[in-house]
Biopython code that builds the backbone (N, CA, C, O; Angstrom):
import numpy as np
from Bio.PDB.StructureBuilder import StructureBuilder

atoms = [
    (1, "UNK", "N", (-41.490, -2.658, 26.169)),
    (1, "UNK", "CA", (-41.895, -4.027, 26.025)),
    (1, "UNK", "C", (-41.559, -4.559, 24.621)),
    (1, "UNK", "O", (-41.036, -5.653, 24.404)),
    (2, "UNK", "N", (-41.874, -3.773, 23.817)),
    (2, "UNK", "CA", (-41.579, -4.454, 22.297)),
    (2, "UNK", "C", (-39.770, -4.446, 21.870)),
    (2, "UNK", "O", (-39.078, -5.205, 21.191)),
    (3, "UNK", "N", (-39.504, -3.303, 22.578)),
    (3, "UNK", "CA", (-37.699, -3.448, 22.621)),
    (3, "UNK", "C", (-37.073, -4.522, 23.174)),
    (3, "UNK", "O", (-36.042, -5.044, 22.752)),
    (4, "UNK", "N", (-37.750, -4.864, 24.180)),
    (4, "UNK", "CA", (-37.212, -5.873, 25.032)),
    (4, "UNK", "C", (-37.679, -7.567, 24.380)),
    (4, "UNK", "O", (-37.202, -8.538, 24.968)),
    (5, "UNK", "N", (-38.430, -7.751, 23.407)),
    (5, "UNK", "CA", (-39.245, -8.654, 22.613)),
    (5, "UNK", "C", (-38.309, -8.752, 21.459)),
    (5, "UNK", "O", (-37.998, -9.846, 20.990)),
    (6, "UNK", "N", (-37.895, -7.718, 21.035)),
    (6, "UNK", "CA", (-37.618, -7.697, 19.629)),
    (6, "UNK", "C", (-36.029, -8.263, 19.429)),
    (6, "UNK", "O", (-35.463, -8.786, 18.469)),
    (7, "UNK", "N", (-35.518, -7.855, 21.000)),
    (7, "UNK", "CA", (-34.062, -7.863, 21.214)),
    (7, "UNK", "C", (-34.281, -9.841, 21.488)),
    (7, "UNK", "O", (-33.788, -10.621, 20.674)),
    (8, "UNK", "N", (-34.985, -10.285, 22.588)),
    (8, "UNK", "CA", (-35.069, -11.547, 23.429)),
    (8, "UNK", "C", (-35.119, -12.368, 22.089)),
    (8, "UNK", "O", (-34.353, -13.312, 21.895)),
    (9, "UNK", "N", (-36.057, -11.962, 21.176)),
    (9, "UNK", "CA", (-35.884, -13.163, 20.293)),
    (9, "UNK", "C", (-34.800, -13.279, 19.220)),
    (9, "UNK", "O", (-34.539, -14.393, 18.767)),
    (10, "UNK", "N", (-34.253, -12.356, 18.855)),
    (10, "UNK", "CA", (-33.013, -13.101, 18.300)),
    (10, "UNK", "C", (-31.778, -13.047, 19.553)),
    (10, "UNK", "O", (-31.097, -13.921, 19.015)),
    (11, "UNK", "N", (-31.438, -12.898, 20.080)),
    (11, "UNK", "CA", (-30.987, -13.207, 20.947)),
    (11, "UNK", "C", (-30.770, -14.476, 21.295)),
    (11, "UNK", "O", (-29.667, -15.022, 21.320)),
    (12, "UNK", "N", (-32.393, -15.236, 21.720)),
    (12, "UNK", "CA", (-32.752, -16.720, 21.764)),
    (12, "UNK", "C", (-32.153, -17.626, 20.529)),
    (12, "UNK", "O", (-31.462, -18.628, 20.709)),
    (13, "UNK", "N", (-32.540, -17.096, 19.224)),
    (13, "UNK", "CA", (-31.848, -17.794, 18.238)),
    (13, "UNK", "C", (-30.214, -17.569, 18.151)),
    (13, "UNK", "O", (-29.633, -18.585, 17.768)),
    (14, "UNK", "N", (-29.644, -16.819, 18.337)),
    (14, "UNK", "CA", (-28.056, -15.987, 18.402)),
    (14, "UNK", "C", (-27.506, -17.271, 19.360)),
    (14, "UNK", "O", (-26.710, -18.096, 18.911)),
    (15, "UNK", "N", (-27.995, -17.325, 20.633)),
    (15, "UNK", "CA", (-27.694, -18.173, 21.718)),
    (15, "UNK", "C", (-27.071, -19.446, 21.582)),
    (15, "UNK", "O", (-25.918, -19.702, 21.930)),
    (16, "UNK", "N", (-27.887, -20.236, 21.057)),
    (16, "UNK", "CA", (-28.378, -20.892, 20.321)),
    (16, "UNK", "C", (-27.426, -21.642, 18.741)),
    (16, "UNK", "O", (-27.154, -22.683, 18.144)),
    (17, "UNK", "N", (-27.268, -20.235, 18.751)),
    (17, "UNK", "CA", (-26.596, -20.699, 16.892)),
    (17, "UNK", "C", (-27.710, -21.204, 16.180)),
    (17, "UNK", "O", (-27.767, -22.064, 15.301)),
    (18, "UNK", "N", (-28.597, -20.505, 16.725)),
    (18, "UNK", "CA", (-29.599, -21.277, 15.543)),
    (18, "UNK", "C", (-30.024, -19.867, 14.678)),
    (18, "UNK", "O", (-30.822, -18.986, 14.998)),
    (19, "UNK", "N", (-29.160, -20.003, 13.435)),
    (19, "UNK", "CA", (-29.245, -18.810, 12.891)),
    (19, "UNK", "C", (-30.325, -19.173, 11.427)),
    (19, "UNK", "O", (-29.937, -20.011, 10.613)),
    (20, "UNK", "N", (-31.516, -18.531, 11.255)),
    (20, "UNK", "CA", (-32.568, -18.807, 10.327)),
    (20, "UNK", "C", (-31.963, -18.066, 8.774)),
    (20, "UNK", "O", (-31.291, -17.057, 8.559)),
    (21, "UNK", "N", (-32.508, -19.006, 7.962)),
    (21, "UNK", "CA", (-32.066, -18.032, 6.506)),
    (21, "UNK", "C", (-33.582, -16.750, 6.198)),
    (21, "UNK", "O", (-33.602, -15.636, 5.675)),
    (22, "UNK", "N", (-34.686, -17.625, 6.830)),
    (22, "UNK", "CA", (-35.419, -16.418, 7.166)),
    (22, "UNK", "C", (-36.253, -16.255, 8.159)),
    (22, "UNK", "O", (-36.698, -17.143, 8.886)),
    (23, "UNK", "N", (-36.585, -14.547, 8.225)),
    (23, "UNK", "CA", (-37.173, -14.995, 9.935)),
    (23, "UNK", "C", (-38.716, -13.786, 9.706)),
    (23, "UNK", "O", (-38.814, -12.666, 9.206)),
    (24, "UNK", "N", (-39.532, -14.555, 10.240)),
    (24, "UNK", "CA", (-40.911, -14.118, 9.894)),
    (24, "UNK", "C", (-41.583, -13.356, 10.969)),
    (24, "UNK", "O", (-41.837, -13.933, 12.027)),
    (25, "UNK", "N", (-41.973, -11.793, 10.751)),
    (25, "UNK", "CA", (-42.572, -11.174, 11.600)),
    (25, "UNK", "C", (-44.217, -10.994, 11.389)),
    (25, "UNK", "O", (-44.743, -10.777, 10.298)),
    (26, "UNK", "N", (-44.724, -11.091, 12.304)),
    (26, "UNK", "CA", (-46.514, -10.832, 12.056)),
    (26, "UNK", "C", (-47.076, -9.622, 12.790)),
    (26, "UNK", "O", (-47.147, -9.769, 14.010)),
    (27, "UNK", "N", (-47.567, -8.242, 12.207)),
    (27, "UNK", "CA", (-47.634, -7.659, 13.120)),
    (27, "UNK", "C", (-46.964, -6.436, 13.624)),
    (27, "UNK", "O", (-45.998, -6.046, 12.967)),
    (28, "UNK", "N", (-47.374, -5.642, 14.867)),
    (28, "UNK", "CA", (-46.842, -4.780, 15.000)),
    (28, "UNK", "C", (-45.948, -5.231, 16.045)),
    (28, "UNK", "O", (-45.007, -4.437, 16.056)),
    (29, "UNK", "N", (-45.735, -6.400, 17.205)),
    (29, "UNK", "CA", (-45.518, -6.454, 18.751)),
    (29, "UNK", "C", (-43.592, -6.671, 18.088)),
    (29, "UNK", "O", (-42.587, -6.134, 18.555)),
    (30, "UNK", "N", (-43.665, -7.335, 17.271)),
    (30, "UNK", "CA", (-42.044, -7.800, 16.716)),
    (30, "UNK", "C", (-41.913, -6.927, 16.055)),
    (30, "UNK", "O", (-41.080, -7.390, 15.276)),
    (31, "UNK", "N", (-42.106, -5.907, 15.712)),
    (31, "UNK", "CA", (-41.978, -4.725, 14.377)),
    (31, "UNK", "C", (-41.006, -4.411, 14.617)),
    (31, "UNK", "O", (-40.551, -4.395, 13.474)),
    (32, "UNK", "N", (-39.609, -3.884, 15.692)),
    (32, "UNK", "CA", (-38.414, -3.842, 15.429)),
    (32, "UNK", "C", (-36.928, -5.249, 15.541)),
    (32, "UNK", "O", (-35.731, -5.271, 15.824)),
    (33, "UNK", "N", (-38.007, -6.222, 15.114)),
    (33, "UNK", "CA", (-36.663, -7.203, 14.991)),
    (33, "UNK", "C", (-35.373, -7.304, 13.760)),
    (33, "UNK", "O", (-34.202, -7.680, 13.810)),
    (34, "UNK", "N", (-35.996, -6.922, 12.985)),
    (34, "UNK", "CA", (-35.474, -7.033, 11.573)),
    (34, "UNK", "C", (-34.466, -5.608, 11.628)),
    (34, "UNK", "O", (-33.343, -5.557, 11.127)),
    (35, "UNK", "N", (-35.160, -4.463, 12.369)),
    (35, "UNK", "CA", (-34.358, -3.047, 12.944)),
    (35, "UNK", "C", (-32.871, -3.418, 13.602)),
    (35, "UNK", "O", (-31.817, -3.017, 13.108)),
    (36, "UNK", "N", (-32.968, -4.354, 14.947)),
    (36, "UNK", "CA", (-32.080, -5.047, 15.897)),
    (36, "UNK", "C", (-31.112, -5.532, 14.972)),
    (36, "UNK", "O", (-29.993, -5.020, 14.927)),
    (37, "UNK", "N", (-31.545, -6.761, 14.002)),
    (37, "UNK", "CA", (-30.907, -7.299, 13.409)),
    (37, "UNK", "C", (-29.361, -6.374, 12.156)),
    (37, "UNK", "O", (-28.151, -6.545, 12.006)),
    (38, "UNK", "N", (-30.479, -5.401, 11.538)),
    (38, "UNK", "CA", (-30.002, -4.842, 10.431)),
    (38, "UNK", "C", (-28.401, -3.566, 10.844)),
    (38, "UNK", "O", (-27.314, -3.254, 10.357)),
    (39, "UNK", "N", (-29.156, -3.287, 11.871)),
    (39, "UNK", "CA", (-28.191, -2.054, 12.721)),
    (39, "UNK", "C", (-26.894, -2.840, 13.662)),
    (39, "UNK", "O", (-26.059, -2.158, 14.255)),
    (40, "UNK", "N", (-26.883, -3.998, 13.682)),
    (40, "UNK", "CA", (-25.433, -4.343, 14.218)),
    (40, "UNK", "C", (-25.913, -4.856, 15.429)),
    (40, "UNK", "O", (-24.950, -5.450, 15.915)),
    (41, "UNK", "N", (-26.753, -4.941, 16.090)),
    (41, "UNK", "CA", (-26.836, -4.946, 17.606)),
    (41, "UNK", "C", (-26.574, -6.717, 17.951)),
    (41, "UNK", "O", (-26.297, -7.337, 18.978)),
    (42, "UNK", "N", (-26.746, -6.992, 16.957)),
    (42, "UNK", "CA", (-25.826, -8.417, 16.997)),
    (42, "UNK", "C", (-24.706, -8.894, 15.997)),
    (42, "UNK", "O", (-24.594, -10.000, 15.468)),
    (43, "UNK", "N", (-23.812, -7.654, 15.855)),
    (43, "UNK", "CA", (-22.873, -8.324, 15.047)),
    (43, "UNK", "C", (-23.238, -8.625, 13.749)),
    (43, "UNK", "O", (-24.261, -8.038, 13.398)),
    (44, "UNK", "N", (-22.596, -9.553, 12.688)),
    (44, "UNK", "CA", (-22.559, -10.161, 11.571)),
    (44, "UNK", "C", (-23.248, -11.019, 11.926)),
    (44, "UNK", "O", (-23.234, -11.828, 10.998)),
    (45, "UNK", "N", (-24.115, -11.530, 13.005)),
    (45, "UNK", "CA", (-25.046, -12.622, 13.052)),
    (45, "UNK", "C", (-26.049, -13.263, 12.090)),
    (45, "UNK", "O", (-26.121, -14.427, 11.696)),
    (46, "UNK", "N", (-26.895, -12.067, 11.783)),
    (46, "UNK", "CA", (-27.889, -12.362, 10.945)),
    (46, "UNK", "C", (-27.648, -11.628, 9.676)),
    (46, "UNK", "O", (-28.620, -11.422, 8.950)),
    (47, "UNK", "N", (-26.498, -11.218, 9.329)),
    (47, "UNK", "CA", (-26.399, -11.044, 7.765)),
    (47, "UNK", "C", (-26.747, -11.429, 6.760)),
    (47, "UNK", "O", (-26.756, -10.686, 5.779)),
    (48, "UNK", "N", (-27.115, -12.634, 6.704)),
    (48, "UNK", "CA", (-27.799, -13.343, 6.122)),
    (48, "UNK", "C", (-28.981, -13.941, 6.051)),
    (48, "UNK", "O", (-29.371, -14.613, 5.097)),
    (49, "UNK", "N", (-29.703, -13.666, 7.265)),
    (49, "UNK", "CA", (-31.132, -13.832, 7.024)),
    (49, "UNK", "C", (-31.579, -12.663, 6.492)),
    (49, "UNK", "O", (-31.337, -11.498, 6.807)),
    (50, "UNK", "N", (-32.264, -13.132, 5.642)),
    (50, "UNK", "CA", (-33.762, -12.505, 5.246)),
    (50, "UNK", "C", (-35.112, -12.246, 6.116)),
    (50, "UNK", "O", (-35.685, -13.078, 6.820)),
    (51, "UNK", "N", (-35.495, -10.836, 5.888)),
    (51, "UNK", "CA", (-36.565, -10.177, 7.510)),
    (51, "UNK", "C", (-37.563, -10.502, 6.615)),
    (51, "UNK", "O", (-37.226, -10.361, 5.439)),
    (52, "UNK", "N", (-38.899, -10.969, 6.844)),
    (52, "UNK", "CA", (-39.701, -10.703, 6.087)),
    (52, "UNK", "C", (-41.193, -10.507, 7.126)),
    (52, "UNK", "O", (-41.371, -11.149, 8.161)),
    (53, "UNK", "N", (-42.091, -9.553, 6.606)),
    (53, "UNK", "CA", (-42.958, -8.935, 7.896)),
    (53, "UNK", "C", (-44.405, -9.243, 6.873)),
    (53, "UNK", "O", (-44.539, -8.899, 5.699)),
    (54, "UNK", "N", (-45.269, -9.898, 7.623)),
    (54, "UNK", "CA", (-46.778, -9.552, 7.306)),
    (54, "UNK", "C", (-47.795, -8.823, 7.878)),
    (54, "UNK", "O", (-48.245, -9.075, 8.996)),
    (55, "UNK", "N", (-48.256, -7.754, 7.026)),
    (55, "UNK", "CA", (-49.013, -7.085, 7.499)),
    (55, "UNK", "C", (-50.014, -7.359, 7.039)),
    (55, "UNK", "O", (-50.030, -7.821, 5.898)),
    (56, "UNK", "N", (-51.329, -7.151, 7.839)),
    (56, "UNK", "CA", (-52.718, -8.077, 7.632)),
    (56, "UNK", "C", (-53.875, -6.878, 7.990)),
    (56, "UNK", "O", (-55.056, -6.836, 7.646)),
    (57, "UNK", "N", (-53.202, -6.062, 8.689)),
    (57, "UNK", "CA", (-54.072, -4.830, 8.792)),
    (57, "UNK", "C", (-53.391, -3.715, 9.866)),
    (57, "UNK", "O", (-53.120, -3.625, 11.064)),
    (58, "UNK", "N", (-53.281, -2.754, 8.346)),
    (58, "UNK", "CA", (-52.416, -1.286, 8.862)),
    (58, "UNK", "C", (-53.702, -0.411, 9.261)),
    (58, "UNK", "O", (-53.219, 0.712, 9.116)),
    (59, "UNK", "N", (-54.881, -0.223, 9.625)),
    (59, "UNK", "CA", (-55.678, 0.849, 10.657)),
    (59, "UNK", "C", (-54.597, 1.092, 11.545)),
    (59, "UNK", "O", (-53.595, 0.524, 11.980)),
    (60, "UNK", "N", (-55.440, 2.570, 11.670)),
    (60, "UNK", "CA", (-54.632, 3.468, 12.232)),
    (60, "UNK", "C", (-54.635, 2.971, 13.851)),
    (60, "UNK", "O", (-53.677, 3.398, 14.495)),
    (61, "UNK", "N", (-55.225, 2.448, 14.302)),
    (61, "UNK", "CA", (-55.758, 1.302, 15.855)),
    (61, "UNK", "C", (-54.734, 0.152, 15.736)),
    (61, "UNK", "O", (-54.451, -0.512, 16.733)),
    (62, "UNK", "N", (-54.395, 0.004, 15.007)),
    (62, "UNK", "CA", (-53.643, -1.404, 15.031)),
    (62, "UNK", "C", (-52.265, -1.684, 14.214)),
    (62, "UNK", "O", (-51.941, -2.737, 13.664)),
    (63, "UNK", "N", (-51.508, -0.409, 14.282)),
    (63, "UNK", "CA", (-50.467, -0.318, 13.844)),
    (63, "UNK", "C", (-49.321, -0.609, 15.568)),
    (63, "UNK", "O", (-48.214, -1.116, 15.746)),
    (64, "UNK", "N", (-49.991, -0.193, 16.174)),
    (64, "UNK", "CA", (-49.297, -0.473, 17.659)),
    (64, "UNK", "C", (-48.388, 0.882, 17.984)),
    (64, "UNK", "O", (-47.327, 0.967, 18.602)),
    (65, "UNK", "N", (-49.096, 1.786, 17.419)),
    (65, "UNK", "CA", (-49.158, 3.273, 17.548)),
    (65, "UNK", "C", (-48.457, 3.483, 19.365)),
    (65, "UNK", "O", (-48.584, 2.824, 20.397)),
    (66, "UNK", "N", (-47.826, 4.561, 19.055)),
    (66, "UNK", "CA", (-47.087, 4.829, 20.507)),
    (66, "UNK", "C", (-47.084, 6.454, 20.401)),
    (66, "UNK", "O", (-46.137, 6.983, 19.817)),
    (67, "UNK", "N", (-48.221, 7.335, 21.004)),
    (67, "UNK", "CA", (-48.478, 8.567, 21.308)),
    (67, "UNK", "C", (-47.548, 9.247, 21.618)),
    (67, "UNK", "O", (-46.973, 8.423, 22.329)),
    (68, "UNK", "N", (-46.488, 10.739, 21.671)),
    (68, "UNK", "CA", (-45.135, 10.879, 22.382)),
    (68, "UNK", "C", (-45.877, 12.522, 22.791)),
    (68, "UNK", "O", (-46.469, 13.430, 22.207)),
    (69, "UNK", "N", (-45.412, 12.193, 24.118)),
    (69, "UNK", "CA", (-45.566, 13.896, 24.363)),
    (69, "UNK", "C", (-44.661, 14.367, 23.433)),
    (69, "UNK", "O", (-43.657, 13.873, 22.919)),
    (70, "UNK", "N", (-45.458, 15.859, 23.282)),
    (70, "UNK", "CA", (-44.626, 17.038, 22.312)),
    (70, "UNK", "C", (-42.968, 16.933, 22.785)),
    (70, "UNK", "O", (-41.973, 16.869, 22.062)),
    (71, "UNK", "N", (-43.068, 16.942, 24.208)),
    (71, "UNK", "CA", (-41.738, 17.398, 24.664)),
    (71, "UNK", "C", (-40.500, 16.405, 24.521)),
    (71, "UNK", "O", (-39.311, 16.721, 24.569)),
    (72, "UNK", "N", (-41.084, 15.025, 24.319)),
    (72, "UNK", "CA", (-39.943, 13.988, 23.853)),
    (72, "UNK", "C", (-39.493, 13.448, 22.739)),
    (72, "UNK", "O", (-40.341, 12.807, 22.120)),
    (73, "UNK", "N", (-38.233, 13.504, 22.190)),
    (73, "UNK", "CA", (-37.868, 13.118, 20.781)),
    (73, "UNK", "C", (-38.208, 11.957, 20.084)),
    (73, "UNK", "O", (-38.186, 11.918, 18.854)),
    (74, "UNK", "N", (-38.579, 10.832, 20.916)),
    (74, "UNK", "CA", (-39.154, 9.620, 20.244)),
    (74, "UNK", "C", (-38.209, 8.310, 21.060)),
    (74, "UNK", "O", (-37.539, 7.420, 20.536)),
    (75, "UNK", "N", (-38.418, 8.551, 22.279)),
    (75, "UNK", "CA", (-37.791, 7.130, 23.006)),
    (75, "UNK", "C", (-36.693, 6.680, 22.643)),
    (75, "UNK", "O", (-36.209, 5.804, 23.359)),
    (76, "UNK", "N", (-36.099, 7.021, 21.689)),
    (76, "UNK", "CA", (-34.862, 6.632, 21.147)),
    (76, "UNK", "C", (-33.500, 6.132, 22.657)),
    (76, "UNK", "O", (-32.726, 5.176, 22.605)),
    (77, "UNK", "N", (-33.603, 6.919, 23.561)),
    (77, "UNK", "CA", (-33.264, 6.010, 24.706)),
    (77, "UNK", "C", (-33.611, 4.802, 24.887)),
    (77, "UNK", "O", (-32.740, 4.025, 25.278)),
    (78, "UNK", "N", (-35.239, 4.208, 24.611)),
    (78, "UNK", "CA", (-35.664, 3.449, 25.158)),
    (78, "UNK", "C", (-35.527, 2.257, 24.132)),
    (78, "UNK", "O", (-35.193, 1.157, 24.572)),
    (79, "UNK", "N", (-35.724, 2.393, 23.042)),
    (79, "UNK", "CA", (-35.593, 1.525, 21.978)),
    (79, "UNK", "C", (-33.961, 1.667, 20.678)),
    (79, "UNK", "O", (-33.749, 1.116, 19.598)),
    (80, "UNK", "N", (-33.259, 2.517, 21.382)),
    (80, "UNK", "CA", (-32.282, 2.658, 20.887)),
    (80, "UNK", "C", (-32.123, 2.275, 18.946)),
    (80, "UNK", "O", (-31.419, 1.326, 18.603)),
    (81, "UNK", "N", (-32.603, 2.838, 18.251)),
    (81, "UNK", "CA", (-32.655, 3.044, 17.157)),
    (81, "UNK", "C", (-32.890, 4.219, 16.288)),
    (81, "UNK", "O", (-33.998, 4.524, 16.730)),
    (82, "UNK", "N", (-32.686, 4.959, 15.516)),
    (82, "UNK", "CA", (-32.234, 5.527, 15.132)),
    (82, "UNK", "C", (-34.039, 6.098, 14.436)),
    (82, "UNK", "O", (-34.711, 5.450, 13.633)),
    (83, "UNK", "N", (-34.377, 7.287, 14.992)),
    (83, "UNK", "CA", (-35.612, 8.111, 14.865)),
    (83, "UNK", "C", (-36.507, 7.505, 14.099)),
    (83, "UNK", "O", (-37.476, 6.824, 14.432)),
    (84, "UNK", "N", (-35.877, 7.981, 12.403)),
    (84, "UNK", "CA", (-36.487, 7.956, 11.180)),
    (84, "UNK", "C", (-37.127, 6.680, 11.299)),
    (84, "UNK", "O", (-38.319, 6.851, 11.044)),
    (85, "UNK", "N", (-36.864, 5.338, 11.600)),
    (85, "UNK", "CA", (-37.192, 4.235, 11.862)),
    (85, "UNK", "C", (-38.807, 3.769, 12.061)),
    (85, "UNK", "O", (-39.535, 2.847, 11.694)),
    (86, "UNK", "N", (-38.879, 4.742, 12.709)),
    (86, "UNK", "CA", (-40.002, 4.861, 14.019)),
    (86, "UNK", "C", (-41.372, 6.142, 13.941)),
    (86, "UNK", "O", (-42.486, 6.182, 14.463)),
    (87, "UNK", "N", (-40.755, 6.915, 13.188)),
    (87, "UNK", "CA", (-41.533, 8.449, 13.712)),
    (87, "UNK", "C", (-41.096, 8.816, 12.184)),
    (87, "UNK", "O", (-39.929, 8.832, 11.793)),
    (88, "UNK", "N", (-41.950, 9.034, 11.594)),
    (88, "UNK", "CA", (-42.290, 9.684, 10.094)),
    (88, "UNK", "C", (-42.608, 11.438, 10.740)),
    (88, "UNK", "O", (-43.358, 11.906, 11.597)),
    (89, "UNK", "N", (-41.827, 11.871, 10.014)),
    (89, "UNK", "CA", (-41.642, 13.474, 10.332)),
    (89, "UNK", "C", (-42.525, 14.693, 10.301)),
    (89, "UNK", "O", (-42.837, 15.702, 10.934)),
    (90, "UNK", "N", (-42.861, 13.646, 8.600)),
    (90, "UNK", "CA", (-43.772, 14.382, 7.940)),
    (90, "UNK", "C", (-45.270, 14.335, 8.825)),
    (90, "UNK", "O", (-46.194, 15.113, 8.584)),
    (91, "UNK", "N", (-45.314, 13.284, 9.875)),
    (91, "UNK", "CA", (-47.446, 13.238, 10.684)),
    (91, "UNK", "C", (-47.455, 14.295, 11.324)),
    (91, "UNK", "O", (-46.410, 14.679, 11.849)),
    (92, "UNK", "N", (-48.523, 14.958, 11.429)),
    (92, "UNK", "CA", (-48.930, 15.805, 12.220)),
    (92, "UNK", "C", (-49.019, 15.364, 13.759)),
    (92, "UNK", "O", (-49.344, 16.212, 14.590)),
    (93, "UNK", "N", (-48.824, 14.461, 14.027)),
    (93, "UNK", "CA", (-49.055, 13.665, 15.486)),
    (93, "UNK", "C", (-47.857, 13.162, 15.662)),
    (93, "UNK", "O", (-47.463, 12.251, 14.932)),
    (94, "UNK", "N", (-47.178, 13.617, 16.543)),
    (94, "UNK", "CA", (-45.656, 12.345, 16.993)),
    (94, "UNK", "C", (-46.098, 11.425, 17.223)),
    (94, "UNK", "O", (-47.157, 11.378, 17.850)),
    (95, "UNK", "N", (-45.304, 10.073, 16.702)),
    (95, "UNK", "CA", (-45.491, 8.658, 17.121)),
    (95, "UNK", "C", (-44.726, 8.025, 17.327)),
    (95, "UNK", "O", (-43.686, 8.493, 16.863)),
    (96, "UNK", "N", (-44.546, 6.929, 17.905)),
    (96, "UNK", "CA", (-43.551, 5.476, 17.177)),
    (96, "UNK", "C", (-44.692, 5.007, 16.614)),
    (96, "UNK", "O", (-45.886, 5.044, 16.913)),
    (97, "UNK", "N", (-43.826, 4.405, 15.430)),
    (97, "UNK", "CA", (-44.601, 3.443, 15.001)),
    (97, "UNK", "C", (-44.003, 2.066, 14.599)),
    (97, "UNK", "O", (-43.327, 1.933, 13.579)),
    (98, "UNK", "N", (-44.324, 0.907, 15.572)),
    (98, "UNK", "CA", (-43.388, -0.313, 15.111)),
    (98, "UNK", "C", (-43.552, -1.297, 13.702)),
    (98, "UNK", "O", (-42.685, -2.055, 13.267)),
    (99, "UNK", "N", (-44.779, -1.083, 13.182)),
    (99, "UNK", "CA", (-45.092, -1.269, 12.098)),
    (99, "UNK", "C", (-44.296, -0.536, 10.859)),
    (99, "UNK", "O", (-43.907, -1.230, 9.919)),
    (100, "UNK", "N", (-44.080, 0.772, 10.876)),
    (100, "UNK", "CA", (-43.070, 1.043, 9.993)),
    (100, "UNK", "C", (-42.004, 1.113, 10.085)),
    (100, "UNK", "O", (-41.340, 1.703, 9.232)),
    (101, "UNK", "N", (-41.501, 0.581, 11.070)),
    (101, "UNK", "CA", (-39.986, 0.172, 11.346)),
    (101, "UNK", "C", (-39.827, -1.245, 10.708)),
    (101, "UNK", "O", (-38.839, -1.652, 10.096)),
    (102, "UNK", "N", (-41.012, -1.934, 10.971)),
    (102, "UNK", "CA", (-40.550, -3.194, 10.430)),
    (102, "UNK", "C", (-40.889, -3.015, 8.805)),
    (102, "UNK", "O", (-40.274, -3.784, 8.066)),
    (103, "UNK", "N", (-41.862, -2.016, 8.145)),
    (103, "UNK", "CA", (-42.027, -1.874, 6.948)),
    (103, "UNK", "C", (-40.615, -2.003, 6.085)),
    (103, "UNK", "O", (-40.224, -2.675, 5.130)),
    (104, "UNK", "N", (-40.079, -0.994, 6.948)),
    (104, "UNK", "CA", (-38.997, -0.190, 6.270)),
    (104, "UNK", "C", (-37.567, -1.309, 6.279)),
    (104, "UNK", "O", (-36.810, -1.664, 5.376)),
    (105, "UNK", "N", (-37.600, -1.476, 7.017)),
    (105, "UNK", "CA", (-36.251, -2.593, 7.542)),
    (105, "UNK", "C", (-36.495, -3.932, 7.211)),
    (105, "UNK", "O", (-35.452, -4.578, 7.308)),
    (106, "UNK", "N", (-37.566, -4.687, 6.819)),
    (106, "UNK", "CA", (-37.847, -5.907, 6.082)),
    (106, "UNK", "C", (-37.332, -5.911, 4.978)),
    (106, "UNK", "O", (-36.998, -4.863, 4.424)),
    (107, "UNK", "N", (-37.159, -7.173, 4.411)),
    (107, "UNK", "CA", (-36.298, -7.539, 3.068)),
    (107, "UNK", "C", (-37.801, -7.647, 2.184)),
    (107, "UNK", "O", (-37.794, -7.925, 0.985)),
]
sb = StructureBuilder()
sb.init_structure("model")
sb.init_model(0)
sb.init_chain("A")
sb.init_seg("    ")
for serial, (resi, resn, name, xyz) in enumerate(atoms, 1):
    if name == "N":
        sb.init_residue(resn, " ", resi, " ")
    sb.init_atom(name, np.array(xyz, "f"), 0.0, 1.0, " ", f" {name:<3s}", serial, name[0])
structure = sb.get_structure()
């Protein structure tokens, strides 16, 4: 759901040509847009915008935490991005986490 969110909205702007100089995330539900953007998945599109993400509260409940069985590498099928992104190595708990994807990948 959040892959499919993260992709639809620039996409919508891409469409469009309505290309932003910056584009504002709130949250964990958009946490890989600025990911989409940065990795090519649209081209030289948004090269030039600026990602910028507010976070208002990182609890561990409301990061938008994504549990992974032991046995799966981290959805990376499903959200097609590249691990580290998503899943900090170092937790004792596998996760995604879309909040530090967008940490990390924000300007």
């Amino acid at each position: 759901m959040i892959s499919v969110f993260g992709k639809a909205c620039l996409q919508y702007l891409a469409s469009r040509n309505k290309i932003p100089s910056i584009f504002v995330t709130n949250d964990w539900f958009p946490g890989l847009c600025a990911a989409y953007a940065k990795v090519g998945l649209f081209g030289d599109t948004f090269k030039e915008t600026q990602f910028v993400h507010i976070c208002h509260n990182l609890q561990d409940t409301y990061e938008g935490r994504i549990h992974l069985d032991p046995k799966l590498e981290g959805l990376k099928e499903v959200h097609g991005l590249p691990n580290e992104f998503l899943i900090d190595p170092s937790w004792a708990n596998r996760m995604v986490n879309p909040s530090r994807c967008a940490i990390m990948l924000s300007d």
